[in-house]
C-alpha positions in Angstrom: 0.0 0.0 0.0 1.1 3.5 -0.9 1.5 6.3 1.5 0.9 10.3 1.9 4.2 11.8 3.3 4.3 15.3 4.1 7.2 18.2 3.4 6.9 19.6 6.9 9.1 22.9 5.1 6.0 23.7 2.9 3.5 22.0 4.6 2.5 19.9 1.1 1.7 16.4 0.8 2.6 13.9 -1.9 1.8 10.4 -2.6 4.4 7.7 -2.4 2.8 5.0 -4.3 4.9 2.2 -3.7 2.0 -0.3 -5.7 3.2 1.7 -9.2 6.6 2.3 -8.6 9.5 1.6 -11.1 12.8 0.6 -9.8 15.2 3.1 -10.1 17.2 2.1 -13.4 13.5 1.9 -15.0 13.5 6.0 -15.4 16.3 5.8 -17.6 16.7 7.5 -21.1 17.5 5.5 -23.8 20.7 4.8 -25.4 20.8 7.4 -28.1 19.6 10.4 -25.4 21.5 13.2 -24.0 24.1 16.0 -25.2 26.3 13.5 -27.5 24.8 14.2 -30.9 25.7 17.7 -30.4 28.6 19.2 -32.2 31.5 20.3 -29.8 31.4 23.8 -31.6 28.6 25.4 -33.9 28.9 28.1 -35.7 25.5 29.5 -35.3 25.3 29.7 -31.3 25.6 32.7 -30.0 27.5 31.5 -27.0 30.1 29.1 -28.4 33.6 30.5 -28.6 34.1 33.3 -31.3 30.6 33.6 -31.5 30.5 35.9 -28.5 28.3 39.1 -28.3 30.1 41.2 -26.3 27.9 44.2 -25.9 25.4 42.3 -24.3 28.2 40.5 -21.5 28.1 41.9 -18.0 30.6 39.3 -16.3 33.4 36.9 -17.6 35.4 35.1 -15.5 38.3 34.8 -15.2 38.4 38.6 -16.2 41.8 38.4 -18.1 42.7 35.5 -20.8 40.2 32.9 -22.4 37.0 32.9 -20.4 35.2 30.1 -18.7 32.3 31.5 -17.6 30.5 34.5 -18.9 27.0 36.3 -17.9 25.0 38.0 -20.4 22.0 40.3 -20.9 19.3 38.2 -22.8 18.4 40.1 -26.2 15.2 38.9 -25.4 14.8 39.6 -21.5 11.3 38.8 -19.4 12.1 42.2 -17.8 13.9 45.3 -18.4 16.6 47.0 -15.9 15.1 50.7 -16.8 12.4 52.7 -15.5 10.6 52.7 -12.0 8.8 50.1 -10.2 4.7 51.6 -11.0 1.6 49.9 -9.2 -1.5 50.3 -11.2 -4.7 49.3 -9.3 -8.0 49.2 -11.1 -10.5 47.1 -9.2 -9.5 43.6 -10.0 -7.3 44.5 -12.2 -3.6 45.2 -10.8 -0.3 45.3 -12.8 3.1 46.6 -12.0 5.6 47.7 -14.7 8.1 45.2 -16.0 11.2 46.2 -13.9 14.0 43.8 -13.8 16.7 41.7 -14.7 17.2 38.6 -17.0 21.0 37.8 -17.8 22.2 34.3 -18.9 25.2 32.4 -17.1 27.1 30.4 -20.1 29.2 28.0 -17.6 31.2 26.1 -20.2 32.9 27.2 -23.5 32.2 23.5 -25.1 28.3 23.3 -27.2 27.9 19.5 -25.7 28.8 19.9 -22.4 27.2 20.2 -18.9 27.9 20.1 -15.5 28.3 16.7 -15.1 31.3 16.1 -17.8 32.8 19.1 -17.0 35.2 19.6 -13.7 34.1 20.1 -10.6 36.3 23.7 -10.2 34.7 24.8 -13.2 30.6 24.5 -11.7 31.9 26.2 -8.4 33.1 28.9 -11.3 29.8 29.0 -12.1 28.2 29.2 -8.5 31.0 32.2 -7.8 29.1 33.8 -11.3 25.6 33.6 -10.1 27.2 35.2 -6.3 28.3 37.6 -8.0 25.9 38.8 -10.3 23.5 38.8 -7.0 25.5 40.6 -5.1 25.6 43.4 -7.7 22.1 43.2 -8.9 20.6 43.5 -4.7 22.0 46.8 -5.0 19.1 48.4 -7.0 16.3 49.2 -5.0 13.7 48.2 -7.3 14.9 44.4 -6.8 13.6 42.6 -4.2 13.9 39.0 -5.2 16.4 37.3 -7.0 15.6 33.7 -8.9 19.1 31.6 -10.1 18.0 28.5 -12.0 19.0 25.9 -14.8 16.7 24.1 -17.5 18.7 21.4 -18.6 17.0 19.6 -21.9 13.9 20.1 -24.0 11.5 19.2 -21.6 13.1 21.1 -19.0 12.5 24.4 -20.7 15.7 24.4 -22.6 15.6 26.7 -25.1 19.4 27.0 -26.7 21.5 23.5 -26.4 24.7 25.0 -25.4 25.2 25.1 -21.3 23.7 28.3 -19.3 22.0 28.6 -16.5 19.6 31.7 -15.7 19.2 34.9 -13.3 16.0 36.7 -13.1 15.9 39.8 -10.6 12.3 40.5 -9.7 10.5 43.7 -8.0 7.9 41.7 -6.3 8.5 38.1 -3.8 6.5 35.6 -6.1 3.4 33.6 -4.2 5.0 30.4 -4.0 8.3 32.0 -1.9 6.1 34.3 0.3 4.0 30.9 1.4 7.2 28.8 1.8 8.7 32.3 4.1 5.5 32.4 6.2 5.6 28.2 6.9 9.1 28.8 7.7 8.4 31.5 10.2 5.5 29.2 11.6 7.7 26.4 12.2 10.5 28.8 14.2 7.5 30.7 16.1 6.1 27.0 17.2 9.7 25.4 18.3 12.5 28.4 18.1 14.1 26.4 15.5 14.3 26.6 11.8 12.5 23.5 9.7 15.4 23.1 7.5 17.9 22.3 10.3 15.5 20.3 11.6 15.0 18.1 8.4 18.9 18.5 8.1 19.6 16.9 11.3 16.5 14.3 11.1 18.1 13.4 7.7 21.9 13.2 8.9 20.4 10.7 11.5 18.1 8.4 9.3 21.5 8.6 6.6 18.3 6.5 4.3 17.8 9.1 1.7 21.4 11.2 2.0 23.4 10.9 -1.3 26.5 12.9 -0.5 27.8 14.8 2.6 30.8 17.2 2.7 32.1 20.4 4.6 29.7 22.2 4.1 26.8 20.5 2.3 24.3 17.7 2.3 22.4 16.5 -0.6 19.8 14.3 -0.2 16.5 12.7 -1.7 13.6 14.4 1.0 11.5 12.2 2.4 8.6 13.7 0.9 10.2 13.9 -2.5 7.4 15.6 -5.1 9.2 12.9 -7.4 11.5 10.5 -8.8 15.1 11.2 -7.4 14.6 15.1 -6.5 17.1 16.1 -4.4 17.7 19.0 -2.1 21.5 20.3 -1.4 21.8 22.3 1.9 24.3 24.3 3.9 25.2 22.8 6.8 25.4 26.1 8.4 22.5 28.0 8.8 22.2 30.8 6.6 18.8 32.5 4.7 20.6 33.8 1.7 22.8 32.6 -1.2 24.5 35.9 -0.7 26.0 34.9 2.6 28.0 32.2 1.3 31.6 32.1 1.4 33.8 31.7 -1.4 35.1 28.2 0.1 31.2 27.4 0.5 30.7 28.4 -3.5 33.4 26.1 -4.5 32.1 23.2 -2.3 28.7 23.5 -3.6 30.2 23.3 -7.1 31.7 20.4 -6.4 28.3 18.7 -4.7 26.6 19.7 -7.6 28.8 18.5 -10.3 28.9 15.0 -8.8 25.3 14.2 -8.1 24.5 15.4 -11.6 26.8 13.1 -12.7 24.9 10.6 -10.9 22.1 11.3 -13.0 24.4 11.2 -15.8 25.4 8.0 -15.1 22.5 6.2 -14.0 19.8 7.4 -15.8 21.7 8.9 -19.3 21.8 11.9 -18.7 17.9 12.8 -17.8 16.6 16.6 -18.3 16.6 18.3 -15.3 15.6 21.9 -13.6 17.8 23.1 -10.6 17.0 26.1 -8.7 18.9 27.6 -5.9 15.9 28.7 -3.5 17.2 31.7 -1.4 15.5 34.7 0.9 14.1 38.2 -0.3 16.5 41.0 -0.3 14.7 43.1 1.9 12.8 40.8 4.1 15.2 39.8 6.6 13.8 35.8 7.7 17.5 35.3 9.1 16.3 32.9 12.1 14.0 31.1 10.2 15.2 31.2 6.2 17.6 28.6 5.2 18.9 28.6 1.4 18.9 25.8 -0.2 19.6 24.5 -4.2 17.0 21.9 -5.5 17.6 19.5 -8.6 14.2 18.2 -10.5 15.0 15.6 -13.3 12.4 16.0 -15.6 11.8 11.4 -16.0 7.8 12.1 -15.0 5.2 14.1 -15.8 2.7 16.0 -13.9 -0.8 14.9 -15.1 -5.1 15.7 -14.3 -4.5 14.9 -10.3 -2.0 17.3 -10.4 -3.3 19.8 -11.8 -6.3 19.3 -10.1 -5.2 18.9 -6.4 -1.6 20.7 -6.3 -0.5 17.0 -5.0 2.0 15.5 -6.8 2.0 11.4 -7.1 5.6 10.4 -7.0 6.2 6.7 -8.4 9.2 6.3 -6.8 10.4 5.4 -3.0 13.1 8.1 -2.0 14.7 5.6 -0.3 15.4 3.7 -3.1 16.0 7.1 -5.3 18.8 8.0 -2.7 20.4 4.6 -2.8 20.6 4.3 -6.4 22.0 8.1 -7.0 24.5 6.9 -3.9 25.5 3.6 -6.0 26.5 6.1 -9.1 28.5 8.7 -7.0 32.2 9.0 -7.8 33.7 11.4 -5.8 37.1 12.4 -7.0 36.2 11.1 -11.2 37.6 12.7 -13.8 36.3 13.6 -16.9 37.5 13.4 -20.5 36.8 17.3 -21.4 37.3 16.4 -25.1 34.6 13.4 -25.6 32.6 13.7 -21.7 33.4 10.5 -20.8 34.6 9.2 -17.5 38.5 8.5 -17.7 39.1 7.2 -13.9 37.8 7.1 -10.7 
C-alpha cells in the first residue's frame, strides 16, 4: 500500500505510491539520449567561442585570458533594468511595470557539455558567477527577489542547447516563496528552531535518503520527494541567503553539484533536469527562520489531471530507493575526459 508523506518545510503532501513504482534504473533515457549528438562547436550559437556578443556580456570570469564562464544580458529579457517600479490598481485588475533583470550564465565554453562532464572547479566557477551577479544586482532598490535557476534539456525548458544557466531579478516576492517564508516563520515561532535544520539533522540521523555529505553541504533525496530522485543540497550552516556564502562554501557546492549530476548522468543517461537555488528576499530579513537551499528536479515524469487538479504531486518512486541508487553512481574524485565527456578514472 502507498503512503501520503508530508514536506513539513512547505507544509505539502505527496503520494508515495509504492503499488506503481519503477525501480530506479527503469526512469532511464535511452541509449541514443543526451548531449552526445551535439557538435563540440557550432557556428550558429551565439554563445560558443568566437561567437560571442560582447555588448550584451556583463561578467566573464576569469576577467583576463580565455573565459570560462561569462553572464549575459538576454536580447530577449522577461524584464527590463530601466524605468521605476509603477503599481497600477483598477479594481481587479492590478499590474506593475516590467522592472528587472534577466541575464544568462554560459558556464562552459564547449556546445555539448554540462555540469556533469565538466570539472568540478569549473561549476563552483559558475556558482561564484551567479554570487556575483547577485550581489551586484541587490543593490538596485527596485529588486527585491532574485531567482538563479538551470533548464537542462527540452522538456526542461531548454531553449538553446549550449550550457547556461539563468538569473532573473524581480521587483515583487513571487506567491510560492512568500508561502514557503511564512511556513518557515510558523515552524521557528512553534519550536524556536528553523525546519530546514530540523529536516537537516532528522536526515543526517536516518542517513536512508542522504546521497553525499561534505564540509559544508548535504544532498539528499527528501522524504517527501514531489518525485523521482529530486534532491535538495543544503548548507550545513544556517544561513537564509545565497549571498551569505563564502567563497570556500561556492566552490564546495560546485563540487556537490557537479557529482550528483553526474549521478544522474550516469545512471539514468543523462535525464533533463531543472535546478534552482531557493534563497531569501533581499529586503525581508527571515535570518532565524530562512535557510537557502539549491533543489535539482530531473524531468523522467510528468505532472498529469490529479495534479493539476489537487496541487498534490504522485511520486512513483520510493526516495529511499531514489537516494540509494544516485549513492551507487557517486564517484567522488572522477575525472572527466573534457574532449569526448566521458569518465576517464575514478
Amino acid at each position: 500500500m502507498g503512503e501520503l508523506r508530508q514536506n513539513l518545510a512547505t507544509r505539502e503532501w505527496v503520494i508515495i505510491a509504492s503499488e506503481r513504482a519503477k525501480r530506479p534504473h527503469e526512469f532511464a533515457m535511452p541509449p541514443e539520449y543526451g548531449r552526445c549528438h551535439f557538435p563540440e562547436w557550432d557556428e550558429s550559437c551565439p554563445f560558443c567561442p568566437g561567437n560571442e556578443e560582447s555588448d550584451l556580456e556583463v561578467l566573464r570570469l576569469p576577467q583576463a585570458g580565455e573565459w570560462q564562464v561569462r553572464v549575459v544580458n538576454n536580447r530577449y529579457p522577461a524584464l527590463a533594468a530601466v524605468g521605476d517600479v509603477e503599481r497600477h490598481f483598477d479594481g481587479v485588475h492590478r499590474n506593475i511595470s516590467g522592472v528587472g533583470y534577466h541575464e544568462l550564465l554560459i558556464h562552459s565554453r564547449r556546445h555539448n557539455a554540462c555540469h556533469a562532464t565538466e570539472s568540478p572547479e569549473l561549476v563552483g566557477l559558475a556558482m561564484e558567477a551567479f554570487y556575483q551577479r547577485g550581489l551586484a544586482i541587490a543593490q538596485d532598490s527596485r529588486i527585491v527577489q532574485i531567482i538563479y535557476f538551470q533548464n537542462h534539456g527540452i522538456s526542461a525548458g531548454m531553449s538553446l542547447p549550449h550550457p547556461h544557466g539563468q538569473l532573473i531579478a524581480l521587483p515583487i516576492v513571487p506567491y510560492e516563496l512568500r508561502v514557503r517564508g511564512e511556513e518557515a516563520m510558523r515552524h521557528y515561532d512553534n519550536s524556536g528552531r528553523c525546519v530546514m535544520c530540523d529536516m537537516l539533522h532528522q536526515e543526517l540521523a536516518e542517513q536512508a535518503r542522504i546521497v553525499v555529505e561534505t564540509e559544508h553541504f548535504v544532498a539528499f533525496v527528501p522524504y517527501a520527494a514531489y518525485s523521482p530522485f529530486h534532491m535538495w543540497v543544503l548548507p550545513k550552516r544556517h544561513q537564509s541567503s545565497y549571498l551569505m556564502t563564502t567563497e570556500a562554501e561556492r566552490a564546495d557546492l560546485g563540487s556537490v553539484l557537479h557529482h550528483v549530476l553526474a549521478a544522474l548522468y550516469r545512471g539514468l543517461n543523462d535525464p533533463d533536469y531543472n535546478y534552482i537555488i531557493r534563497s531569501a528576499p533581499l529586503r525581508d530579513g527571515g535570518g532565524d527562520y530562512l535557510h537557502w537551499y539549491l533543489t535539482v528536479v530531473p524531468r523522467v515524469s510528468q505532472a498529469a489531471g490529479f495534479e493539476l487538479a489537487s496541487g498534490m504531486f504522485i511520486n512513483t518512486a520510493l526516495p529511499e530507493e531514489s537516494a540509494s541508487f544516485l549513492r551507487a553512481h557517486m564517484q567522488v574524485g572522477a575525472a572527466w575526459d573534457n574532449g569526448s565527456g566521458n569518465l576517464i578514472g575514478a
